[in-house]
C-alpha positions in Angstrom: -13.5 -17.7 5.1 -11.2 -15.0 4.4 -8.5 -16.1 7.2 -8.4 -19.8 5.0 -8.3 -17.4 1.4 -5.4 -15.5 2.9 -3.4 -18.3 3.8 -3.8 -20.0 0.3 -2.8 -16.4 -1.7 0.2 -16.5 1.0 1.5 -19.9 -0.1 2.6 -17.8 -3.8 4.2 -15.0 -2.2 7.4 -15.1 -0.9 7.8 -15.7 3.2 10.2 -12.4 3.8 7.4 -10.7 2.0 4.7 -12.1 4.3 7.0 -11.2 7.1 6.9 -7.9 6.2 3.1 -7.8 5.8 2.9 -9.1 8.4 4.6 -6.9 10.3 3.6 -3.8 9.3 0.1 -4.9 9.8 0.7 -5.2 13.1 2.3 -2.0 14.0 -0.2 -0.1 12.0 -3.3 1.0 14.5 -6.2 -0.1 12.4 -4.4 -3.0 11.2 -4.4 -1.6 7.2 -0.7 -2.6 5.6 -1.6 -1.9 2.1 -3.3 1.3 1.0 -4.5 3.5 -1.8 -2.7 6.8 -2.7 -6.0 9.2 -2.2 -5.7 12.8 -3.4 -2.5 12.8 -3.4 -2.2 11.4 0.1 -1.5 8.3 1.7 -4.5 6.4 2.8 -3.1 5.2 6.4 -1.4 8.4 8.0 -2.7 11.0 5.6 0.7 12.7 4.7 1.2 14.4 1.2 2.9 11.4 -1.4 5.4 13.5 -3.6 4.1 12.6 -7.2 7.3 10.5 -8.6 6.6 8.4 -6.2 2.9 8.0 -7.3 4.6 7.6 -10.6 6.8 4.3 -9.2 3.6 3.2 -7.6 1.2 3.2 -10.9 4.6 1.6 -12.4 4.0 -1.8 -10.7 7.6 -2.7 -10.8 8.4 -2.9 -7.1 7.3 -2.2 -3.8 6.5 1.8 -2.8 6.2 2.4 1.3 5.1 5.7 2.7 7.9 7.4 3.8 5.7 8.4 6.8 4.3 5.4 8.3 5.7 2.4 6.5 2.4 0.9 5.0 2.7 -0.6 1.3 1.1 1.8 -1.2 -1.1 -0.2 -3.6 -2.5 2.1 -6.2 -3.4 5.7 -6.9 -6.4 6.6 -6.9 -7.0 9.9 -9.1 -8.6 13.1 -7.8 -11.1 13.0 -11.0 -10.3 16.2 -12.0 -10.2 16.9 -15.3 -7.8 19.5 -17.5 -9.4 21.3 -20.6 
């Protein structure tokens, strides 16, 4: 079910994008391409994300890889602390 709702997202996305995916998918070890920016740290290898990138990443205007491993970093997910 997911396999068939994959393949119909992919047909909107541009093939050296899927590619890419694809490829970095493959190469990664637990098969995640896309991840979230947790604590400050990416979600696949674990290595510190220097905070203007985490800045182009929340801006949505292109596409932010770890410098580390290559995965696609998605979002940034905040550490919930709060500053008073």
């Amino acid at each position: 079910k997911l396999s068939v709702s994959r393949d119909k997202a992919a047909l909107n996305v541009e093939e050296r994008l899927i590619n890419a995916y694809n490829r970095i998918r493959g190469n990664a070890g637990n098969g995640l391409a896309v991840v979230k920016v947790k604590r400050g740290a990416c979600g696949g290898c674990f290595n510190i994300v220097p905070h203007q990138r985490q800045a182009d990443i929340k801006d949505q205007k292109k596409i932010i890889v770890c410098e580390h491993c290559g995965r696609i970093l998605a979002d940034v997910e905040d550490a919930g602390l709060s500053k008073k």
